[in-house]
N, C-alpha and C positions, 0 to 999 in steps of 0.2 A: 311503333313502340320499340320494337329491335333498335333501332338509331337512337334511343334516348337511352337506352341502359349502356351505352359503352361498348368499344372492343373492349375483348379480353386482353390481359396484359400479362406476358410470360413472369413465370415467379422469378425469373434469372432478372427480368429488369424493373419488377416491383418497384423494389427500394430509389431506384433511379427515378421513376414517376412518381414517388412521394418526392421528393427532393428537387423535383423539379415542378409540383406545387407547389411545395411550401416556398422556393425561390418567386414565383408568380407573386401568392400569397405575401411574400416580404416587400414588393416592389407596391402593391395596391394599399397596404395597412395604412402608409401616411396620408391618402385621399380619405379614406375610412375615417380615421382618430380624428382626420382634423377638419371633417365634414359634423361631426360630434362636439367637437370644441367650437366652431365656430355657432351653429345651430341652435345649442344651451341657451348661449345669455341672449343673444337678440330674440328667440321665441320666448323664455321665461321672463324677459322684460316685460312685455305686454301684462303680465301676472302678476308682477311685484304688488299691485294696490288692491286686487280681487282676493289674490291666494296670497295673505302678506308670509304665512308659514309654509306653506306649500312649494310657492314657487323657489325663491332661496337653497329650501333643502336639497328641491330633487336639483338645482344647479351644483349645488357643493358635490351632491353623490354623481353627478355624472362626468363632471372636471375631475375628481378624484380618479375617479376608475376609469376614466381614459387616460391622463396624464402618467399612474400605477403602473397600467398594462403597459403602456408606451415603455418608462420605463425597465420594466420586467423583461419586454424584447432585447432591450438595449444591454441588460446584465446578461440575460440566461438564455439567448432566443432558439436554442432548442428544444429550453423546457417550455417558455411561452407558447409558442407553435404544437406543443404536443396535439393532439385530437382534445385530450381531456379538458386541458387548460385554455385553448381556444373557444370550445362550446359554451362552458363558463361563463368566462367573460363577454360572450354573446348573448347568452340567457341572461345574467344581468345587465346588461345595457338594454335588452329590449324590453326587462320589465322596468327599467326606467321609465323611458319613453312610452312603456301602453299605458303607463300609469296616468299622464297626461291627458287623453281621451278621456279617460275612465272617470278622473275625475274631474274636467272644467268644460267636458263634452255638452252631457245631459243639463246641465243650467246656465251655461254658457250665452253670453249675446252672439246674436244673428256675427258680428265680425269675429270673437271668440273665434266661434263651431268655424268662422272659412277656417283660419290664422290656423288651428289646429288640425281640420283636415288637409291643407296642403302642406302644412310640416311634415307630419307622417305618414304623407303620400312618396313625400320624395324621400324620407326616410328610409321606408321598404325598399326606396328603389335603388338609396345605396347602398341596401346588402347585395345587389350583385357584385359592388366589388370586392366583395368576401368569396365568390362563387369555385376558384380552383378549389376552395375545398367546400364540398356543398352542403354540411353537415353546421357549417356558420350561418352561411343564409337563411337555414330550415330555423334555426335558433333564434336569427335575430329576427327574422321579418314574422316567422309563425308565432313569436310569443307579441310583435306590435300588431299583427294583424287581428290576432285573440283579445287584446285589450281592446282595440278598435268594435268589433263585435258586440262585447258587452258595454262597451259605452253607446253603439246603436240602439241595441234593446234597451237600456237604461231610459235613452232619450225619448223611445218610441212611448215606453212605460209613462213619463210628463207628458206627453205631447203628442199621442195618437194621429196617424195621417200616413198618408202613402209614400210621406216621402224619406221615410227610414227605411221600410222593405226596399227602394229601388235603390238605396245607398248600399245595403246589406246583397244586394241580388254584385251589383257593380262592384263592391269590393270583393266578392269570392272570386266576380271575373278575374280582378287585379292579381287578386292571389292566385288564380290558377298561372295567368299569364307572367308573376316575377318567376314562381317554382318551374316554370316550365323553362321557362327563359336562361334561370341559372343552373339547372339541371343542363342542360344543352349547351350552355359555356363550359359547363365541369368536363363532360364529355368531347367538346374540341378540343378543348386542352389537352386532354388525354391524347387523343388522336392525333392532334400535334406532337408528343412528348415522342410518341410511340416512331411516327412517319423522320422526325429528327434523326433519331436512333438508328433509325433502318437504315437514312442516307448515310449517315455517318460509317454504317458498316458498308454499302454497296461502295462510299467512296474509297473506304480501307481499303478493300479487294481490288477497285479498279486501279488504286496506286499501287499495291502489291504487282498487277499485274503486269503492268506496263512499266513496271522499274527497271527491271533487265530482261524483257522476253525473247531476246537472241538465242540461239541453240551454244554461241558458244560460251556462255557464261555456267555453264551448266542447270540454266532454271528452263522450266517448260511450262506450258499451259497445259490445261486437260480441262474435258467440260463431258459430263453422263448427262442421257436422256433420264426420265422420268424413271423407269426399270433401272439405274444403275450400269447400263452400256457405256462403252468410250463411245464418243460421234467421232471423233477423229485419234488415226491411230499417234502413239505419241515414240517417235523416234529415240528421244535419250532416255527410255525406259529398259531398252535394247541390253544396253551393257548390263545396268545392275539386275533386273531379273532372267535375262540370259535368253536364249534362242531368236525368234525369227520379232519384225517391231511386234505389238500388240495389236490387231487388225480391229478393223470398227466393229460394234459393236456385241464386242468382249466386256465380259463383267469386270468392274475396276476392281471391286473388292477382292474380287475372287485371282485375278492378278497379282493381286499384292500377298492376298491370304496362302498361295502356294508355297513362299520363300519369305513369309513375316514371322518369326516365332512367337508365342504367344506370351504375349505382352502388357501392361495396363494400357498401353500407348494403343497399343494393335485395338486393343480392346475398347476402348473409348473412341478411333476413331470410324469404329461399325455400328458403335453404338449414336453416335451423330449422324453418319449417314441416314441409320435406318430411322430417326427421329426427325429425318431433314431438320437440321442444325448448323450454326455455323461453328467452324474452328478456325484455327490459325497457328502458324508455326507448328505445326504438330510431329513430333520427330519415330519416325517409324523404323524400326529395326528390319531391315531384308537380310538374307543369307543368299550366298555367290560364292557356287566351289568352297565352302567353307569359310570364309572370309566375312564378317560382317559388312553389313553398307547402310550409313544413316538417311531416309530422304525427309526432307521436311516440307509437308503439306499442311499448302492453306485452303479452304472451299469455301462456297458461299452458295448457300440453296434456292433457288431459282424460282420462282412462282407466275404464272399467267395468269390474269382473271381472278386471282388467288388459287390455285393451283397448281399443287408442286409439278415443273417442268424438269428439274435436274439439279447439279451440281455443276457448278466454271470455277476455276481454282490454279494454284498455280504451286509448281512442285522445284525443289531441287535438292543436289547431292552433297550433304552437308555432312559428310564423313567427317573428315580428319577437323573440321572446327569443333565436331560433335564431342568429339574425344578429347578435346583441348578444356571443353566444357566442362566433362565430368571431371578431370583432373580440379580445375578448379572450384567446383564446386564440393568437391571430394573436401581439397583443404578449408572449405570456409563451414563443411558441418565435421570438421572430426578436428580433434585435439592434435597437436604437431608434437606434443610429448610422448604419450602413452597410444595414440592412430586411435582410441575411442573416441567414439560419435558426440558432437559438444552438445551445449545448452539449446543451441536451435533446432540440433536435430532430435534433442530428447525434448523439446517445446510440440513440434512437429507427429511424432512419435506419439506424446503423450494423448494430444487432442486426439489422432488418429484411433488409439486403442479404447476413447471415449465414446467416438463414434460408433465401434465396431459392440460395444458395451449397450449400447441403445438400438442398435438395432439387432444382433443378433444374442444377444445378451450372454455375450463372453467376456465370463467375468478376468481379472487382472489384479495383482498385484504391486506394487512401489516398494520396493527397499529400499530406503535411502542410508548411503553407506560415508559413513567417517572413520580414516585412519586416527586413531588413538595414540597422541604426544605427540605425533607430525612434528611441531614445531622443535620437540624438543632435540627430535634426531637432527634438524637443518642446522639446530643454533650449537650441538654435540659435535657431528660430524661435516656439517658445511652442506649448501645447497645441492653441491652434483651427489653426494651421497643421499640427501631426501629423493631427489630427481631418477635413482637408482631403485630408489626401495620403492619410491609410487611405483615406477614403471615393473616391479617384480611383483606387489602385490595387485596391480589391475591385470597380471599375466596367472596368477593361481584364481583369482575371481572367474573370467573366462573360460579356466579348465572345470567351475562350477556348473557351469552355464548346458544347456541344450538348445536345437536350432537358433528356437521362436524365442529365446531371453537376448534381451538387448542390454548391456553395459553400458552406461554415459557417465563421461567427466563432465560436471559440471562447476565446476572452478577448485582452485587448490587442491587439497583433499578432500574435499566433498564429489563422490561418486553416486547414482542413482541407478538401479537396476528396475526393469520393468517386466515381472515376468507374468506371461502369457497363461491363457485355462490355468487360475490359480486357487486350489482349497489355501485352508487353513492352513491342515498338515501341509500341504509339499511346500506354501512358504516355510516353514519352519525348518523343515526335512534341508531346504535349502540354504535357509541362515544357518544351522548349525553346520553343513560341510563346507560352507564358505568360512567358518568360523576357523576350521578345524584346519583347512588349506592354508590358510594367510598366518596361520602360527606357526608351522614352522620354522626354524630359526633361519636368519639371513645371514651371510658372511659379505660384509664390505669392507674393502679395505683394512683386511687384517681384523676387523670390527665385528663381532656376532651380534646382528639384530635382532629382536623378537618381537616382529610387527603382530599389532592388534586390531582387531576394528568394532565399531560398536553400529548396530544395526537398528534400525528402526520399521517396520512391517505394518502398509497400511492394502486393507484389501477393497477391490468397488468390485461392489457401489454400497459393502459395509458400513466405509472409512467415509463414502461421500461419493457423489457423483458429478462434481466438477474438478476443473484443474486447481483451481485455491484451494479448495477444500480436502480435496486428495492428496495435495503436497504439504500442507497443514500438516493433516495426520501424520504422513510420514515423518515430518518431522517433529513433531510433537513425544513421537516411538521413539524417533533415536535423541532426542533430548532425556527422556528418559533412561534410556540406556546407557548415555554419559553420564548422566547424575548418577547412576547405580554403581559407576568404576570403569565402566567400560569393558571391551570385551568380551559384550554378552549382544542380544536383540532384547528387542519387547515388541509385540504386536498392539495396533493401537487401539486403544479402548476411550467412550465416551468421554468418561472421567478426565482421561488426561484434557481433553478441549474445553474441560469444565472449570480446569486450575488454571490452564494457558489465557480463558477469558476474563477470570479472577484476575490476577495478574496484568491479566491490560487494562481491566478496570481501575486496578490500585496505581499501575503507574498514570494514568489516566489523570486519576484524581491528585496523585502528586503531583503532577506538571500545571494541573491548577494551583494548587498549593503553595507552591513555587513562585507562583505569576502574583497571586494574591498575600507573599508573606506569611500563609499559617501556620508558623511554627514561631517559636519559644527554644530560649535557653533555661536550664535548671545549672546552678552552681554547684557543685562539691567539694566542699572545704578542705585543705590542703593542712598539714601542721608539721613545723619542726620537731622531729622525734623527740630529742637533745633539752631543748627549752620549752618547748609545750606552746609557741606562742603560732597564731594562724599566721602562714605566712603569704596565702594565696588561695585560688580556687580551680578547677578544672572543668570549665564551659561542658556541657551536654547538650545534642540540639531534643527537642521532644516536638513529636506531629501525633496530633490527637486526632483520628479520623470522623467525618460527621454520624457514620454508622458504624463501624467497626472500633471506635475508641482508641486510646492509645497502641499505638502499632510502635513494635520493639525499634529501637536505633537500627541494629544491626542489620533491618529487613529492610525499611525507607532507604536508608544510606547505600545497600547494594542495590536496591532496585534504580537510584538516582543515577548511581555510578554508569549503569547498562541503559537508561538511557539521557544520558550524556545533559545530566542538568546537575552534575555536582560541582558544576564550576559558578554558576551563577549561585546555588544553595550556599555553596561555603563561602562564596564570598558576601553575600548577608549577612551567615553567620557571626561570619570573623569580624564585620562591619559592629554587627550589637553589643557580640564583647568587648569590642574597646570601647567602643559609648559608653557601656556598666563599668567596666575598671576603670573608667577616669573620675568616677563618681566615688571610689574608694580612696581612701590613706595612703599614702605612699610610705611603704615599698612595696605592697598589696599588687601581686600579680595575677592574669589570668591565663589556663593555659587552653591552649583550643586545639581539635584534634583537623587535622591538614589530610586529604583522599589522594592517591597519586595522580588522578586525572587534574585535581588544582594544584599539585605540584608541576605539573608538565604543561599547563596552560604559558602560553607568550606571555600574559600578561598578569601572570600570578605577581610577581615581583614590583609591578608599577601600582596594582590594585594595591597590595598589601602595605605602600608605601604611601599610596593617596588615605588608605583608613588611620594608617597611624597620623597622620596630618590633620586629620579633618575631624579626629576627635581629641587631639593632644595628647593621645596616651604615647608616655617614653617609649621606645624601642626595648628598652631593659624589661618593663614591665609587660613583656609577652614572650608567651613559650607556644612552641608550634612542636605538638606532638606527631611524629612519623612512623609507622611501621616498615618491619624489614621489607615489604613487598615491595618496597618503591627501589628497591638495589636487584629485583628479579631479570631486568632489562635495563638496567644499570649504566651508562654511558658518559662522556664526559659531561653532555649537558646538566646531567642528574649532579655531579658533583657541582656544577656551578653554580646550580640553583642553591645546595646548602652552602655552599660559600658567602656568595650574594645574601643571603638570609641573615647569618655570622657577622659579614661585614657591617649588616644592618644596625648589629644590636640586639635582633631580638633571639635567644635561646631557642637552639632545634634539640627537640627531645626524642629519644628512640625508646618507641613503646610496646608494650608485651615482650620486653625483654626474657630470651627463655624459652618462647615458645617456637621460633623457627629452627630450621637448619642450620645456620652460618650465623646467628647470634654477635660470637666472639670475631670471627671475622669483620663484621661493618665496624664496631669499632678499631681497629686496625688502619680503614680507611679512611673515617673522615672523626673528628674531634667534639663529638656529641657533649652538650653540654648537663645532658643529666639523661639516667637509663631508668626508665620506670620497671619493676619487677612485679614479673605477673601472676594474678593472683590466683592462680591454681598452685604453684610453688606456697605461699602466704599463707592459702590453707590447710596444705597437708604438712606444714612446717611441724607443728607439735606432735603429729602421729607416725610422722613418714620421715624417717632417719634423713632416706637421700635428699628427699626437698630441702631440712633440714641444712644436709651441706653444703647443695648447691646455695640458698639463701647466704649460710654463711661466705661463700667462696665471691659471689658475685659483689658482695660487700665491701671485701679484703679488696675484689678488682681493683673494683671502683675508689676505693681509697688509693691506690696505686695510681691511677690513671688521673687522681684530682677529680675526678666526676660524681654527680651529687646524684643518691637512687632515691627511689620514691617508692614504698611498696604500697602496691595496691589490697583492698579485700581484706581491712583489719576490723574487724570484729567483738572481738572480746579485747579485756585490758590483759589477758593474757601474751595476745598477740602481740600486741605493745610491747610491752615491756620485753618480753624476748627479742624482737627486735632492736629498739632501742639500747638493751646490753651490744647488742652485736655490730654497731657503730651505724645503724641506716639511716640516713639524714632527714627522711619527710616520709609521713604517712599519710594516706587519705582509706576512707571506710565508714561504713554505717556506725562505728564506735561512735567519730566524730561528726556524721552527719552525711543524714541523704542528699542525694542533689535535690538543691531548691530553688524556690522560683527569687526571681530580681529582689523582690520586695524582703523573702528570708534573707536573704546574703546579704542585704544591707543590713537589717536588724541584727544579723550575727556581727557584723561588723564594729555595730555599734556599741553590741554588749562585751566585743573584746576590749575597744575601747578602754571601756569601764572597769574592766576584771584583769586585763592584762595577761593572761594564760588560764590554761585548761587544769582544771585538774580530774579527777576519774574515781569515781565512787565505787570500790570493790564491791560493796553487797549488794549492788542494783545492776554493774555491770554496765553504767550511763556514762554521759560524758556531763560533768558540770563546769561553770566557771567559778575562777578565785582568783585573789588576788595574789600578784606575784608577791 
């Protein structure tokens, strides 16, 4: 019985004996599937006229589900091959097949009952080629052998006689004799998988050994008895451990253990020893008069009879490549800017301190740390001055720091700290001295900087006990601490994971929405101040959500922007308004608002030149409104793009005029053909002196400049008419109408038609029409 259950298989090479079933397992399935496919129609032929229902179906269900799985290997054959997914598919197919017995067994003619019983004789027999993994066999052959069973008894039940008990006696034989059979392949295979492996390694060593075994190459052999003795003394030990050779049967470890400092390296290779294990390359630190010496030992544990007999191995002095080693691998885990440990060694690092969290359960900390306006110091004072001030602020973080706290750059300004046995308190205790280091002021180049940083504080296994999920956190904290102004921490709390998944959901379902066109424009009617007459309308997109309802512009539109589907969204958009303005009177414009990521697209300018084409709407008949943001990173391209726009014909409008910084400056640079005025200026006009003037000033500008304004957020006919004295050329506002959908803006259209201008009912405060 011992030979039937298997050797044991080291957990180090589990994973390798599955993978080399399942490779077995992938090489046998096409005899399997298409021992199944061939088998179906010529046996269920015989049935077509007995079972005209019967036989058909279980044809279609077994073509199916074999062809299916075939398939499913072919897409996914990882998941196929799982344990779960293999039994399955086993368990259905053999209730296919018992179903057969079960039911054309018992009433079946004398050639029937052969034709069936030696179908699903040889059936069972080819689930042994299922058998590297024997969990199939059990499945397929045990669920046809059970249907066979009770199609015996079934049959005995009509037709009493001795000759079903010796069927039933003969088939448990059969049965004991497949499960043994494939139990006992499962097990050479193994046995094979295992004996593979071992040559594999006895062949390693033996080339290891005999690749330079000369004494003057500096490599040696060494071999311990069973105790851990040298059998033979070993001459180029002499030098690096020093005094007289090693004489036979001296303890190796213990040789090495007098002049090895204590090591992970020292320490793992006692710990192989004393487990008879094998190693390789294994680089051991000795001490000589002071002086370091690297050797590097490979071993291979020895067995007689199975029997540990020793260690044979083979050793040399790998100093001065050892140190050429760490050099290099120095620069490939540390940053070459700031000398912090990079992405890989804080990937490394990370798992590490997961480890030590699950087993010794020390707990840790994640700060993930962001310099504050970064870009604005590179693009203010030039790269080598940012280059200065990272490299001064990861030198005040540091002086934050104690032993066991590790500091990592892991790209630009994003720095992550990992600190060790961490409360609550001592993270905080430690983001605010970090806070309090890194502000004082910098002097660069004649320049006083006042770096900041915004910190994020995730704790495990509070925050989570994996790496995505603990990096998550932390950033989720220092997301929140940028949105707060920065400058500050937050430690991470549920909630935040609860918005961030909000958030993926919403963009989520935008990017369907996107894919599937659900969105809508609403119009809002534009009118000359002066004449009263509608001269246009100004496109709005609107996204109605399936559960949450209409979701504000201003939230869809930034979340599209972030991730990076406002170039397909606007160009829809911009697509539908020319289709609806072409459907208008001429000289009937529409104006549409333009994102800076479809200003900067390659092909914003061929798109926008194919929709004017393919709906006929004139180039004159469209205004493309822009905000100042799109001049923050400003460069020649940016002007070309409003040039090209110009050259086009169709009118670039700059919007929310008022509310930036440098306002009056863009027009300076480029020749905007109308400045919309924004409507917090609009409405504190009648109460608020300075809106008041500025309104009037921007007015006068614009008359100066020949440019047409537009104020936004007119309300009452109060507002009107103060503006209209003060020369503004177009109003739009709920005065004269909210944004409306296709089918309103045509109907308005039609009623100006008719009416020819607005006029404006003081005691209702409405907007009516009348005739000019």
């Amino acid at each position: 019985m011992h030979q039937f259950r298997g050797p044991p298989v080291p957990p180090r090479l589990q994973r390798t004996v599955r993978l080399q079933r399942r490779t077995m397992l992938l090489r046998l399935l096409p005899f399997h599937l298409g021992a199944n496919l061939v088998s179906a129609p010529l046996t269920l032929a015989f049935f077509w006229t007995t079972h005209p229902v019967y036989a058909p179906a279980l044809l279609n269900v077994i073509v199916t589900l074999v062809l299916g799985y075939g398939i499913f290997i072919g897409w996914r054959p990882s998941k196929a091959l799982s344990r779960r997914a293999f039994i399955t598919f086993n368990l259905a197919l053999g209730l296919c097949w018992a179903s057969l017995p079960v039911t054309v067994f018992p009433h079946g003619s004398r050639h029937e009952q052969t034709l069936v019983a030696g179908v699903i004789v040889a059936l069972i027999a080819t689930s042994l080629s299922v058998s590297p993994v024997m969990s199939g066999t059990i499945s397929l052959a045990g669920v046809i052998i059970a249907g066979c069973v009770i199609a015996l008894i079934r049959a005995w039940h009509f037709s009493p006689g001795p000759l079903y008990p010796v069927l039933l006696t003969e088939l448990a034989i059969y049965a004991g004799f497949i499960f043994g059979l494939g139990q006992a392949v499962s097990v050479l295979l193994t046995r094979y998988v295992l004996a593979s492996l071992d040559l594999a390694e006895q062949r390693d060593i033996v080339r290891l050994m005999l690749r330079r075994s000369d004494q003057s190459v500096g490599e040696w052999v060494w071999e311990t008895d069973a105790e851990g003795h040298l059998i033979s003394s070993v001459a180029a030990l002499t030098g690096i451990i020093g005094g007289d050779v090693p004489p036979d049967g001296c303890l190796f470890l213990q040789e090495l253990g007098g002049t090895a400092p204590a090591s992970p390296q020292w320490l793992h290779l006692a710990h192989c020893m004393k487990s008879k294990l094998f190693f390789r390359d294994l680089a051991i630190p000795v001490i000589r008069n002071g002086h370091e010496h690297v050797l590097s030992l490979t071993g291979h544990p020895l067995f007689e009879n199975g029997d540990f007999a020793g260690y044979r191995g083979v050793g040399a002095d790998v100093t001065a490549g050892y140190r050429e080693d760490q050099r290099a691998s120095f620069r490939a885990a540390h940053d070459g800017l700031t000398g912090l440990p990079n992405r890989y060694a804080y990937d490394d690092a990370l798992r590490t301190a997961l480890v030590e969290l699950s087993r010794e359960h020390a707990p840790f900390a994640l700060l993930a740390v962001d310099l504050d306006d970064f870009k604005g110091v590179n693009d203010s004072l030039g790269h080598a001055a940012g280059d200065r001030t990272l490299v001064e602020v990861t030198r005040r973080l540091q002086r934050c720091l104690n032993d066991k706290d590790t500091l990592f750059r892991t790209g630009g300004d994003e720095l992550i700290l990992i600190h060790h046995h961490a409360t609550v308190d001592s993270a905080v205790v430690l983001a605010e001295t970090m806070l309090r280091f890194v502000s004082e002021p910098l002097k660069i180049e004649e320049t006083v900087v006042r770096p900041s940083i915004s910190i994020g504080i995730a704790l495990a296994p509070l925050a989570g006990s994996g790496e995505s999920a603990l990096q998550e956190a932390a950033d989720l904290a220092l997301y929140e601490a940028k949105r707060l102004g920065g400058n500050t921490f937050r430690v991470f709390e549920p909630s935040y994971r609860a918005l961030a998944d909000s958030r993926r959901d919403l963009i989520r379902d935008l990017r369907e929405a996107v894919h599937d066109r659900r969105f809508e424009l609403h119009y809002q009617p534009v009118i000359n101040a002066q004449t009263r007459h509608l001269v246009g309308f100004e496109a709005l997109a609107r996204w109605s959500h399936p559960v949450l309802g209409p979701v504000p512009p201003d939230r869809f539109i930034r979340l599209a922007e972030e991730a990076g589907l406002m170039g397909e969204l606007g160009s829809w958009l911009l697509q539908q308004a020319c289709m609806t303005a072409i459907r208008w009177p001429d000289p009937l414009w529409v104006s549409v608002n333009i994102s800076v990521e479809q200003l900067y697209h390659q092909n914003f300018i061929s798109t926008l030149r194919n929709n004017l084409r393919l709906s006929g709407l004139p180039p004159e008949r469209l205004q493309l409104e822009v905000t100042e943001t799109i001049f923050m990173e400003a460069d020649a391209a940016t002007y070309g793009v409003l040039q090209s726009l110009q050259s086009l014909g169709v009118s670039v409008v700059l919007d929310d005029f008022g509310k930036g910084y440098s306002s009056l400056g863009y027009l300076r640079f480029f020749p905007f053909s109308k400045i919309k005025l924004d409507a917090s200026f609009v409405r504190d006009m009648l109460s608020d002196s300075r809106s008041a003037a500025i309104v009037s000033a921007v007015i006068a500008l614009a008359v100066d400049l020949g440019v047409a304004v537009t104020a936004e957020g007119v309300e009452t006919p109060e507002y009107f008419e103060r503006l209209r004295d003060k020369g503004c050329t177009e109003v739009q506002g709920y005065l004269f109408g909210r944004p409306m959908s296709q089918e309103k803006a045509s109907h308005l259209v039609e009623k100006f038609q008719q009416t020819g201008s607005f006029a404006i009912d003081r005691r209702n405060s409405a907007l009516s029409a009348n005739t000019a």
